[in-house]
N, CA, C and O atoms as a MOPAC input file, in Angstrom:
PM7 MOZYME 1SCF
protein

 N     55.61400 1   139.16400 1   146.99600 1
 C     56.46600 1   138.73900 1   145.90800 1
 C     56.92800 1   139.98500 1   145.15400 1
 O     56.11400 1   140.84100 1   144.80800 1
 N     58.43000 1   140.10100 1   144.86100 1
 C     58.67600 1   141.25000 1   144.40700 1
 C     58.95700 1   141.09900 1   142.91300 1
 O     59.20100 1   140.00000 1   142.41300 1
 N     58.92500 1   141.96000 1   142.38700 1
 C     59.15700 1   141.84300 1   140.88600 1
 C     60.02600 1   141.20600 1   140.02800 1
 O     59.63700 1   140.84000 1   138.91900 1
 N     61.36700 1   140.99500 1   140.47800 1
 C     61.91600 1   140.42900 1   140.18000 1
 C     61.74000 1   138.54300 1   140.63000 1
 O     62.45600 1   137.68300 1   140.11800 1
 N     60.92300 1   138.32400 1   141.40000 1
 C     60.45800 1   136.91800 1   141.54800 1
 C     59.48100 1   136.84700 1   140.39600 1
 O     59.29100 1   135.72600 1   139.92500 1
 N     58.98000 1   137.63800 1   139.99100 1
 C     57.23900 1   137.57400 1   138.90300 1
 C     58.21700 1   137.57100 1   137.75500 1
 O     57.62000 1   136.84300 1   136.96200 1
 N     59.51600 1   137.97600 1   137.07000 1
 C     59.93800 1   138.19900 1   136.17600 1
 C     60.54800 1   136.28600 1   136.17700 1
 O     60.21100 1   135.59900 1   135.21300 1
 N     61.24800 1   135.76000 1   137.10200 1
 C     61.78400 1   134.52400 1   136.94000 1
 C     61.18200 1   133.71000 1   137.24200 1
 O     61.69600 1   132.61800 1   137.48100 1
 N     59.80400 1   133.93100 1   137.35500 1
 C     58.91200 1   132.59600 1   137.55500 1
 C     58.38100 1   132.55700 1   135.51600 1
 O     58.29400 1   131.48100 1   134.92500 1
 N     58.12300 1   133.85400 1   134.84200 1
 C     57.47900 1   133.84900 1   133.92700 1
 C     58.84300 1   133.42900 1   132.74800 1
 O     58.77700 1   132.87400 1   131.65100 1
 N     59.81000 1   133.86000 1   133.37200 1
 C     61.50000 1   132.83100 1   132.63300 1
 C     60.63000 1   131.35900 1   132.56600 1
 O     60.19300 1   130.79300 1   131.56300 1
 N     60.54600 1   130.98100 1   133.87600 1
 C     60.83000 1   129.72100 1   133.73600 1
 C     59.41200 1   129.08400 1   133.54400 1
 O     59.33100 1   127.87100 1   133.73800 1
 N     58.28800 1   129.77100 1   133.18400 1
 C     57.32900 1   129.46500 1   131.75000 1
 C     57.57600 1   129.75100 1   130.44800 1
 O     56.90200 1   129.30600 1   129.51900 1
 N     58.57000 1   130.51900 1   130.32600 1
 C     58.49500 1   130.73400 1   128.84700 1
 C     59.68500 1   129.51600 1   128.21900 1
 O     59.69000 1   129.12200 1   127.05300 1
 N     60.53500 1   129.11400 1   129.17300 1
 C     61.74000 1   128.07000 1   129.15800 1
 C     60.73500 1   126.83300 1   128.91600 1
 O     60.84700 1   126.02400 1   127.99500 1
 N     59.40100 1   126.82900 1   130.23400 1
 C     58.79200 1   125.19800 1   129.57200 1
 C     58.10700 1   125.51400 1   128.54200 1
 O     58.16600 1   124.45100 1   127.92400 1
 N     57.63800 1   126.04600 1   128.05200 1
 C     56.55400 1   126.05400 1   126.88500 1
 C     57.79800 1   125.88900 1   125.66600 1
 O     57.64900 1   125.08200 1   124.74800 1
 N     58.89800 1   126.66200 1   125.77000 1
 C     59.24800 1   126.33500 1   124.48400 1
 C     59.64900 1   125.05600 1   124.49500 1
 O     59.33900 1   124.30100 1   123.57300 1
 N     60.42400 1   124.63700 1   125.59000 1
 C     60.56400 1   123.15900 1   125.29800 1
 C     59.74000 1   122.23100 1   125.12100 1
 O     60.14900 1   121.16000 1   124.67300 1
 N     58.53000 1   122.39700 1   125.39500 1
 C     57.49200 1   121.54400 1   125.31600 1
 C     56.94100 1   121.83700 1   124.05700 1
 O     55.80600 1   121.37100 1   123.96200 1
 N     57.18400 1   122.21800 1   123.42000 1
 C     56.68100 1   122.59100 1   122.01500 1
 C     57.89400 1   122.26100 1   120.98500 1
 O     57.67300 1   122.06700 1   119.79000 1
 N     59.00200 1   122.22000 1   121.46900 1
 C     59.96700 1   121.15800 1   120.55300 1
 C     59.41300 1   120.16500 1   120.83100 1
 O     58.61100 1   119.91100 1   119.93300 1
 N     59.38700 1   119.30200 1   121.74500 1
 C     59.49100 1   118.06600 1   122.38400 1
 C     57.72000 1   117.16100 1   121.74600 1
 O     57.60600 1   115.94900 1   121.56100 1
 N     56.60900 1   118.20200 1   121.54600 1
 C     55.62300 1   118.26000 1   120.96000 1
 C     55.97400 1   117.76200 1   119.29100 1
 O     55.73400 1   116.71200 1   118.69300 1
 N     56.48600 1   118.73000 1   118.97600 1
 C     56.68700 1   118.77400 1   117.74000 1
 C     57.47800 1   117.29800 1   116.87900 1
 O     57.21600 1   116.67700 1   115.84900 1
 N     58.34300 1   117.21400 1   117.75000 1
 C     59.56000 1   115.95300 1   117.81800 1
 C     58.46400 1   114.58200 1   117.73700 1
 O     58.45500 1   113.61900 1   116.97000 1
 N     57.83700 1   114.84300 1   118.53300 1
 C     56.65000 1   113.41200 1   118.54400 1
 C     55.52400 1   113.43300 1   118.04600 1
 O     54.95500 1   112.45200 1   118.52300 1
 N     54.84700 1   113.95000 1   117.37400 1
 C     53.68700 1   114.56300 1   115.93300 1
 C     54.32400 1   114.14000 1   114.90500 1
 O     53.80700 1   113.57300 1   113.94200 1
 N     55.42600 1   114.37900 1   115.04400 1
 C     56.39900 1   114.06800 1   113.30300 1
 C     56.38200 1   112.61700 1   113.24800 1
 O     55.88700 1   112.10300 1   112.24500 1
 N     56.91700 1   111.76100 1   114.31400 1
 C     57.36400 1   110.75500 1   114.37000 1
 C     56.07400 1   109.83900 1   114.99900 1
 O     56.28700 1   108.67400 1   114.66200 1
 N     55.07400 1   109.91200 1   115.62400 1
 C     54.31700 1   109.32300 1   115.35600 1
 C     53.07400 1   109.12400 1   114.00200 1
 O     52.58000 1   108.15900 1   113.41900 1
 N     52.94900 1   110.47700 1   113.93600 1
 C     51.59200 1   110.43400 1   112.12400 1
 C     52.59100 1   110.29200 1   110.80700 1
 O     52.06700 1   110.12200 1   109.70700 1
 N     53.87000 1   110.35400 1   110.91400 1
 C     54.63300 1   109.68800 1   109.87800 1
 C     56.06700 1   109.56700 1   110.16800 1
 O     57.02300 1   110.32100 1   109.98900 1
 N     55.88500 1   107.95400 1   110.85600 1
 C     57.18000 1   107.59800 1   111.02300 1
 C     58.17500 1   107.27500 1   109.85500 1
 O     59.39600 1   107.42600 1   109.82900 1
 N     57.19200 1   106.71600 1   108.74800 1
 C     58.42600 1   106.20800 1   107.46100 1
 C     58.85600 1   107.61900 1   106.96700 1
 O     60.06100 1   107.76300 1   106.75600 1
 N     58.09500 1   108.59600 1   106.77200 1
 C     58.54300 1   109.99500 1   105.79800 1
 C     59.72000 1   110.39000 1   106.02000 1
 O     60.71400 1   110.42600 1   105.29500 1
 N     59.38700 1   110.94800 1   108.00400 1
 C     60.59100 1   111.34500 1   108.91000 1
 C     61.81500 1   110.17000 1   109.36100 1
 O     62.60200 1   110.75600 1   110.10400 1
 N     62.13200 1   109.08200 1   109.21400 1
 C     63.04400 1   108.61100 1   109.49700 1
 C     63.92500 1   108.46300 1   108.23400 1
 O     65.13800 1   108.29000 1   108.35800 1
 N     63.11200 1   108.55200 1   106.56900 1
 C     63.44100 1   108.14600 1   105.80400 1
 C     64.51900 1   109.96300 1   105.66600 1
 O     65.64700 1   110.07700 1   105.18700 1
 N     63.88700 1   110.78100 1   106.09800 1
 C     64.86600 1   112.23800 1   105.79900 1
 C     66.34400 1   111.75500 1   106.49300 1
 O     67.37200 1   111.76800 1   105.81600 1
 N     66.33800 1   111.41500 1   107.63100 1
 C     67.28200 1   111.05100 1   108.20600 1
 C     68.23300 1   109.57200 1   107.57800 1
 O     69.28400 1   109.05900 1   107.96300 1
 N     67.70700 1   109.38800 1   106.96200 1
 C     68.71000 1   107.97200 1   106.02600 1
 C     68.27500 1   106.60900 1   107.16600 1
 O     69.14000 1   105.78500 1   107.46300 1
 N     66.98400 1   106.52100 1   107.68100 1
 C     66.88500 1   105.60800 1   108.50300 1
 C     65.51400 1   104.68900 1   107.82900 1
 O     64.42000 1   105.24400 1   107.72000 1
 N     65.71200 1   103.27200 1   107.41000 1
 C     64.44200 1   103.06700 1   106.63100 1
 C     64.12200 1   101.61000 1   107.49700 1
 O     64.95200 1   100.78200 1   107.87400 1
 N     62.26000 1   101.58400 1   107.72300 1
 C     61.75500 1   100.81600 1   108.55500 1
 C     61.46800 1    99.78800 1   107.56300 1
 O     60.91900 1   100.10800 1   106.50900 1
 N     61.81500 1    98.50200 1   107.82600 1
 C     61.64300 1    97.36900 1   106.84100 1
 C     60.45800 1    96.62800 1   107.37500 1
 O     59.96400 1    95.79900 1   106.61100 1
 N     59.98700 1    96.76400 1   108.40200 1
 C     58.60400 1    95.81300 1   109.08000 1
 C     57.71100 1    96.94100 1   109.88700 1
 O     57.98500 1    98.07500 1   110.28000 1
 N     56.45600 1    96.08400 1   109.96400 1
 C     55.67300 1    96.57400 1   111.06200 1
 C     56.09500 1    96.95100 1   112.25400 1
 O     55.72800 1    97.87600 1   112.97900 1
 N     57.01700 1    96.02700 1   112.40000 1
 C     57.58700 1    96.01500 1   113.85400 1
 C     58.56700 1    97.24200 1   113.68900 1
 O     58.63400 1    97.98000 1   114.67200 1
 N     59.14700 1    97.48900 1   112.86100 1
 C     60.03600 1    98.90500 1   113.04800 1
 C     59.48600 1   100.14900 1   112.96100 1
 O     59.93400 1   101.23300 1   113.33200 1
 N     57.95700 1    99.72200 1   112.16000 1
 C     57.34500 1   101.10500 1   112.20100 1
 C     57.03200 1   100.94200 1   113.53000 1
 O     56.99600 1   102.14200 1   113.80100 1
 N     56.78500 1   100.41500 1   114.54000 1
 C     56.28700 1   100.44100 1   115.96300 1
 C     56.74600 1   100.84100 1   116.73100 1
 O     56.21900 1   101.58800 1   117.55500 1
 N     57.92500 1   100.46500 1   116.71700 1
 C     58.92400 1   100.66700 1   117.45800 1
 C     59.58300 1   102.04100 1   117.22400 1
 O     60.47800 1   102.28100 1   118.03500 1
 N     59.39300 1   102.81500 1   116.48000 1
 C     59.75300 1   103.46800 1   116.04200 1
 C     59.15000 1   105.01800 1   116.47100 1
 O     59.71500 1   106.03100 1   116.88400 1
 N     57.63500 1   104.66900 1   116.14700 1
 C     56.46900 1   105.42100 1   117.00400 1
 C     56.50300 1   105.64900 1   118.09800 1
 O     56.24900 1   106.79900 1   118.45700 1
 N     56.92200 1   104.35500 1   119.33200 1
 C     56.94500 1   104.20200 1   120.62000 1
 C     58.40800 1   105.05800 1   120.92700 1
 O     58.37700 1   105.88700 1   121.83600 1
 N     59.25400 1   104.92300 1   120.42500 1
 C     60.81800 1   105.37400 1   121.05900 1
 C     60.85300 1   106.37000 1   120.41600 1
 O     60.94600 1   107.30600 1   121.21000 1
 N     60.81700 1   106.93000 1   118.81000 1
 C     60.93800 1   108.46600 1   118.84900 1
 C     59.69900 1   109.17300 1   118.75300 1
 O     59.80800 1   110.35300 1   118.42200 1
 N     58.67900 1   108.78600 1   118.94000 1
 C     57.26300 1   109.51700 1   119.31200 1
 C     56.91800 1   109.43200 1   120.61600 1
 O     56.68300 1   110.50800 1   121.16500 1
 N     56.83400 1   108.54900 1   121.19500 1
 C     55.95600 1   108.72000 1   122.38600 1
 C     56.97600 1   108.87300 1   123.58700 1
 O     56.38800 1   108.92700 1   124.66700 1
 N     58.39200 1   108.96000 1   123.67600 1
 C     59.04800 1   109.64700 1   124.37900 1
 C     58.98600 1   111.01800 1   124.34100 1
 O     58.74900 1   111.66600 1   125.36000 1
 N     59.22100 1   111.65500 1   123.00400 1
 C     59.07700 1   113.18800 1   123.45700 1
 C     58.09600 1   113.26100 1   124.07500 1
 O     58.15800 1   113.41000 1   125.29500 1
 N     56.81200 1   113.17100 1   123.36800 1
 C     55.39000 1   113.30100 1   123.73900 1
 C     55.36800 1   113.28700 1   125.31600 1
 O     54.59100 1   114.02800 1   125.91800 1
 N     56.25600 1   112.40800 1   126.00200 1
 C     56.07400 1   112.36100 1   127.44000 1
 C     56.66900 1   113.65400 1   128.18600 1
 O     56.18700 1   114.15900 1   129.20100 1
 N     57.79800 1   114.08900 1   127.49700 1
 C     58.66900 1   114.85400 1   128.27400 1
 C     57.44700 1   116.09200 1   128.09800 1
 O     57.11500 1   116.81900 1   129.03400 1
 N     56.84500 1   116.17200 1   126.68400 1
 C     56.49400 1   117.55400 1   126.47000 1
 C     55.08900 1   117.51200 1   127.55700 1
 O     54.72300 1   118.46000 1   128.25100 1
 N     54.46700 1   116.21900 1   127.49000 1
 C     53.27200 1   116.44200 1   128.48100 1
 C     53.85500 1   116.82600 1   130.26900 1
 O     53.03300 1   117.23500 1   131.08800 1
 N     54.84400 1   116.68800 1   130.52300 1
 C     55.46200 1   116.52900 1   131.97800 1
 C     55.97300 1   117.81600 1   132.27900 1
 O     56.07800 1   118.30200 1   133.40500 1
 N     56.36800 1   118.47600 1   130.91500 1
 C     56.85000 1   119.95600 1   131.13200 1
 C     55.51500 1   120.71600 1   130.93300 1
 O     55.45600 1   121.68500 1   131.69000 1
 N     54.52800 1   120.58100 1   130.21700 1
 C     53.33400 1   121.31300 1   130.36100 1
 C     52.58900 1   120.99400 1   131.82400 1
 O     52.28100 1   121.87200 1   132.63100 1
 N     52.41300 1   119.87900 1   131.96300 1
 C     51.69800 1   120.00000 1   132.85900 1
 C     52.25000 1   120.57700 1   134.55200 1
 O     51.69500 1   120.30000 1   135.61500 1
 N     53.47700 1   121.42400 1   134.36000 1
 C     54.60800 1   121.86200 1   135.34800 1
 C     54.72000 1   123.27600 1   135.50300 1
 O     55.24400 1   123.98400 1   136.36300 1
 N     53.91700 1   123.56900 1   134.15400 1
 C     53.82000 1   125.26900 1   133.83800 1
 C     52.75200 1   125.76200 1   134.95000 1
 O     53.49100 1   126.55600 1   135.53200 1
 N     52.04000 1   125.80700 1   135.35300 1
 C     50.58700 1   126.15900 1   135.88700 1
 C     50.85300 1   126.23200 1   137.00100 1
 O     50.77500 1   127.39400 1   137.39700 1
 N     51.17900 1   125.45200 1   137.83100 1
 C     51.65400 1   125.04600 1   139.31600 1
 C     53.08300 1   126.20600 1   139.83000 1
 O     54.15500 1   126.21800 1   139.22500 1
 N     52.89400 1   126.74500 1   140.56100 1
 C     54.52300 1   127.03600 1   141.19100 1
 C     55.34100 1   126.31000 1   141.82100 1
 O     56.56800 1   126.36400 1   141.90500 1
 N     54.42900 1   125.47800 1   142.35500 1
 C     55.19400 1   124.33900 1   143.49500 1
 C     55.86300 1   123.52700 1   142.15700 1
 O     57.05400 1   123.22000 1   142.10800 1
 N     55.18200 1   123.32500 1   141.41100 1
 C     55.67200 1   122.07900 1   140.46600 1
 C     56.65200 1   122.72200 1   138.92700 1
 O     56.90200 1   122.14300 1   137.86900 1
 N     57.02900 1   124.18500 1   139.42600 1
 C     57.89300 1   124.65200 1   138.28200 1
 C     59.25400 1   123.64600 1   138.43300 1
 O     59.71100 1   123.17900 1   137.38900 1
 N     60.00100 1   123.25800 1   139.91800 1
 C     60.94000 1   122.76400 1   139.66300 1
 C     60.92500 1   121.20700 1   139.04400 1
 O     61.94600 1   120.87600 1   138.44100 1
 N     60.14300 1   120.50000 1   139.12000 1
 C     59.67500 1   119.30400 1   138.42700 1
 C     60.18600 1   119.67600 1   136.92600 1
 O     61.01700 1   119.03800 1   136.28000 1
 N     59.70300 1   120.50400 1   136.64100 1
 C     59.56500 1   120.62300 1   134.93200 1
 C     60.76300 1   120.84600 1   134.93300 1
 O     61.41900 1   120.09600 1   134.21100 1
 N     61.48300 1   121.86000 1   135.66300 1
 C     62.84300 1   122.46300 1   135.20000 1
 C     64.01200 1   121.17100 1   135.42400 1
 O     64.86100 1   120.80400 1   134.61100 1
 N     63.75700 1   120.65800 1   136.73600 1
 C     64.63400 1   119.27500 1   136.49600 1
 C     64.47400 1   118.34000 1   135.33500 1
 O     65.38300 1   117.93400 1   134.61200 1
 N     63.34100 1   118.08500 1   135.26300 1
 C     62.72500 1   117.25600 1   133.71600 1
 C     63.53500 1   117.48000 1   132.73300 1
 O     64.01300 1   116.59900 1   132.01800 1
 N     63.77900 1   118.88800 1   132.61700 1
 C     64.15300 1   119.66500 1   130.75000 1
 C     66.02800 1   119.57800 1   131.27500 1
 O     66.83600 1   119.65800 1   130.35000 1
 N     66.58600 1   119.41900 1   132.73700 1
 C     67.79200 1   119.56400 1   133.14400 1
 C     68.18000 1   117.82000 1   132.96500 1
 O     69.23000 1   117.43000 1   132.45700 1
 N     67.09200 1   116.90500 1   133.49900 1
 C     67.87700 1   115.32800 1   133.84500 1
 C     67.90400 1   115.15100 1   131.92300 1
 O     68.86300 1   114.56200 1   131.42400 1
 N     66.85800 1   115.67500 1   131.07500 1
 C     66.91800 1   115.02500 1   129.67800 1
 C     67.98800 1   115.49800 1   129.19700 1
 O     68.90700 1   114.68700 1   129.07900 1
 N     68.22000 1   116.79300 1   128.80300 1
 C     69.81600 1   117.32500 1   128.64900 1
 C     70.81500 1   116.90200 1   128.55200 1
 O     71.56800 1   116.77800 1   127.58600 1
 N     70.91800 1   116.56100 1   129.91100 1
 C     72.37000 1   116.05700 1   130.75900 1
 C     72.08300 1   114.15400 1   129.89900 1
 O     72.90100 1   113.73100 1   129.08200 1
 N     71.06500 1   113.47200 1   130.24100 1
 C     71.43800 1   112.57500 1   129.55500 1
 C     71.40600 1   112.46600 1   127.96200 1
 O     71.67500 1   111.34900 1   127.52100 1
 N     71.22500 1   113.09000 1   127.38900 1
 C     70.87400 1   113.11600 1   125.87300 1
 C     73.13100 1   113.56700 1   125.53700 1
 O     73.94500 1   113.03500 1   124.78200 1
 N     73.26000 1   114.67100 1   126.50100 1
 C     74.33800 1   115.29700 1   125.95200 1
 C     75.60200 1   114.17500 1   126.63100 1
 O     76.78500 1   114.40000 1   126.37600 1
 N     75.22200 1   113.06600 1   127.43700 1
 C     76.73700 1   112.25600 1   128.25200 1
 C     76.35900 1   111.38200 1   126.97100 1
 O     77.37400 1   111.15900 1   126.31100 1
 N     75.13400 1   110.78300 1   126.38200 1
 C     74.77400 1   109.79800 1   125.72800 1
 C     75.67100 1   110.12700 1   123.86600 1
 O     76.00600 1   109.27700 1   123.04100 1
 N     75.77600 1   111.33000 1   123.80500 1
 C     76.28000 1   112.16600 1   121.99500 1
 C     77.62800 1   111.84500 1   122.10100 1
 O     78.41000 1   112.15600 1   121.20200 1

């Protein structure tokens, strides 16, 4: 392996960790306080059921992406997993805006 392979394998750890540490971050907020953080955003939960729902769709989605991109870092075989992961969310987050 020549150096320049050791330089773009450690790219494309330093690419998942940071994303996985937004994507971390994104779902910590929104699950241990969903009313605080939705209320910054002008979004207010009137039931149980919206605090739930709320937890589940903007918490425990990131939470997934960020566990799927960590657990993608370690592996070489499984760098492209992660990198498609952080490429399919993108692409749909940015056709979806």
């Amino acid at each position: 392996m020549d150096a320049l392979s050791k330089i773009g394998i450690w790219v494309n750890r330093t690419v998942l960790i940071a994303i996985s540490i937004v994507f971390a971050s994104i779902a910590f907020k929104f699950l241990f306080n969903p009313i605080g953080t939705t209320s910054e955003i002008n979004i207010s939960l009137g039931s149980a059921a919206a605090i739930t729902v709320a937890r589940v769709s903007l918490g425990g989605f990131p939470l997934v992406i960020s566990l799927l991109t960590v657990s993608s870092i370690f592996s070489l075989s499984q760098h492209l997993r992660g990198i498609a992961t952080v490429v399919t969310v993108v692409a749909i987050l940015t056709i979806a805006t």
